[in-house]
N, C-alpha and C positions, 0 to 999 in steps of 0.2 A: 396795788401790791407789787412790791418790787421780784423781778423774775433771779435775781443774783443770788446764787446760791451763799452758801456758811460757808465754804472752803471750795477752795479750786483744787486742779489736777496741778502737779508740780510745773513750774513755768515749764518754758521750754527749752533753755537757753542761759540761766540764769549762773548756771555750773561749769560754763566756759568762761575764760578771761574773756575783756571785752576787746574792742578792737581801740586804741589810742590812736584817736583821728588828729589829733594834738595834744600839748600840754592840756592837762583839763577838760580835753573832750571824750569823752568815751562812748562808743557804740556797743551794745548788744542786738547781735541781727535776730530777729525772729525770736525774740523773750517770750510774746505772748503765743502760747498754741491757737491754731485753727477754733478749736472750742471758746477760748477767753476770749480771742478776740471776739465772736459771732454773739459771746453774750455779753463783754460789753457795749456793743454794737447796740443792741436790743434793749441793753440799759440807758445807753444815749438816747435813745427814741423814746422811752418810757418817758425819762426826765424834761425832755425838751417839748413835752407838749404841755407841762407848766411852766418852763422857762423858754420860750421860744426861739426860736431863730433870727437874728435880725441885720441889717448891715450898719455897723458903725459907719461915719462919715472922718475924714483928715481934719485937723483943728484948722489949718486958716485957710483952704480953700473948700472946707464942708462938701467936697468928692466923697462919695460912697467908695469904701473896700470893695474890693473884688471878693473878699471872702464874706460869709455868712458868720456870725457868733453868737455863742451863747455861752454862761458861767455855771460852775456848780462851786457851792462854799459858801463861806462865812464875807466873801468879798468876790466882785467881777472887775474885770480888765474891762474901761471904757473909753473910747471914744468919740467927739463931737467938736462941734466950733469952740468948747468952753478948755479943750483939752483932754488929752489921758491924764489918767487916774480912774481910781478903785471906786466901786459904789457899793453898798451894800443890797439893793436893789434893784430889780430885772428893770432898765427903763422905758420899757410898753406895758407890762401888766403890772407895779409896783411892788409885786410881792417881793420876800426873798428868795437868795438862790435855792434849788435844792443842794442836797449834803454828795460830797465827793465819792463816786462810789467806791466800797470798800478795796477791789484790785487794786484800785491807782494809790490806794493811802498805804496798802502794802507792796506795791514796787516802792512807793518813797522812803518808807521804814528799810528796804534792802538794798537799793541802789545809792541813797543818799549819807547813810549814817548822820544825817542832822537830827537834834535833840528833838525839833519841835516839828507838828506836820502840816503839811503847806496852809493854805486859807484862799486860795485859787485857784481852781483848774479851768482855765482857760480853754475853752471847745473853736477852734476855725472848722470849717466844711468848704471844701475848695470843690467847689463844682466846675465845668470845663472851660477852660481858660482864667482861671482865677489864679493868682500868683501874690508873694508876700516879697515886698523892696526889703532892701537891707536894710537892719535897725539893731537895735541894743535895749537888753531888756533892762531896763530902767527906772523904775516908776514906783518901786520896791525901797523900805529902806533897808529889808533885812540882805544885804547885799554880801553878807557872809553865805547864806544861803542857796545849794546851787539851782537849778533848772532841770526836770525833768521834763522830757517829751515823746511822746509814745504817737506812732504814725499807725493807721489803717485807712485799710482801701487801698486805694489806686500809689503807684508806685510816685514818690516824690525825688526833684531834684534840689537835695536841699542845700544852699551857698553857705560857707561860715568863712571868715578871717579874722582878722586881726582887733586891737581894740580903737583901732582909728581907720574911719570910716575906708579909707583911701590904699589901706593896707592889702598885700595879693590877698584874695580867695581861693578858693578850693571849691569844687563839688562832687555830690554823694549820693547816691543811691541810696532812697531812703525803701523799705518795703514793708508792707504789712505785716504790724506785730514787733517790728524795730522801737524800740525804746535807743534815748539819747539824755545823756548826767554833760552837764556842762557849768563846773563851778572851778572858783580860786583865780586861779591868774586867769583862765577864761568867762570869768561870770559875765564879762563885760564882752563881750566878744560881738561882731556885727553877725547877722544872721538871718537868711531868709529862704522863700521857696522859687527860684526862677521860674518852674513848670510841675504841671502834675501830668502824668502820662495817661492820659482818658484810655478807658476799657482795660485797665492791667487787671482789676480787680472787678467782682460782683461781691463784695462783703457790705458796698455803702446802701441802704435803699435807695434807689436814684442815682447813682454809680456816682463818683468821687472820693475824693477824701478828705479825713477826718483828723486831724492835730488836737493830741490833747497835749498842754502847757501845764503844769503843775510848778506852783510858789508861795515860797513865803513872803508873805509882804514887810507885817511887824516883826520891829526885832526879839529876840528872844527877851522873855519875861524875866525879870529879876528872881531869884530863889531867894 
């Protein structure tokens, strides 16, 4: 039985402009209150003990992530030797994903203005020393689509630049309860986690932190 309530408290943040980290990137610090976050937290734990934890491996040198994953949706973010892309099922226990919980489906309805709602939320768990290389989210065709991502736990340093690899960077304070829109001229943007600051936070069970990724994959349905 799911512990998420019918309606939240009003975000926390949501009623400030956000902070323009560039064209197309926007931050709101601390959107989720203390409360959202500790119950989605709690929501992650419920869900993940049907969808498990697990570490993807790189397509051609089949090296394990540093990080842990797991999906909620109608699609998961996967990879292995065969490559990324989407599955429709968890690949240790075969079922499907569970359903995106309702908070995140309503930051995408607020922050995003896209017609349709994502079909991926993508869960990393960066335990200590785990960090994410630069990459571009990809693997989507709905690439009008922007990128939502919502950070808890421990405090992240998160890298974004340019749309080619080689382009300067920047980094960012990410902290628990920060959500990040990153669509348009930025959909394509490189982007990753250098480091996560072990002990900022006691909100992860087993301290760390938690990325959630929300996308659309398919393009938008003909009407």
């Amino acid at each position: 039985m799911s512990t998420e309530p019918e309606t939240f408290e009003p975000y926390a943040s949501l009623d400030k402009r956000p902070f323009e980290l560039a064209p197309g990137v926007r931050l709101w610090r601390e959107a989720l209150s203390r409360t959202q976050q500790a119950v989605l937290v709690e929501e992650i734990v419920r869900l993940s003990a049907d969808a498990p934890f697990y570490r993807p491996t790189m397509p051609r040198s089949d090296r394990p992530f540093s990080v842990e994953e797991t999906n909620f949706g109608p699609l998961g973010w996967y990879s292995d030797k065969n490559g990324y892309r989407y599955e429709a099922r968890h690949p240790l226990t075969g079922r499907a994903w569970p359903a995106i919980p309702s908070l995140l489906l309503s930051l995408w309805r607020d922050l995003t203005a896209y017609p349709e709602l994502p079909e991926c939320c993508l869960v990393n768990l960066y335990r200590q020393h785990a960090r994410m290389g630069l990459h571009q989210d990809r693997d989507e065709a709905a690439l009008d689509a922007p990128v939502l991502s919502v950070s808890l736990g421990d405090v992240a340093l998160f890298r974004f630049g340019g749309t080619a690899r080689r382009a300067p960077s920047r980094a960012v304070r990410l902290v628990s309860g920060d959500v990040v829109v990153f669509g348009g001229a930025a959909r394509l943007v490189f982007h990753g986690v250098d480091r996560v600051l072990s002990g900022t936070s006691t909100l992860i069970p087993g301290g760390g932190r938690l990325n959630l990724t929300l996308r659309r994959v398919n393009p938008l349905r003909p009407k």
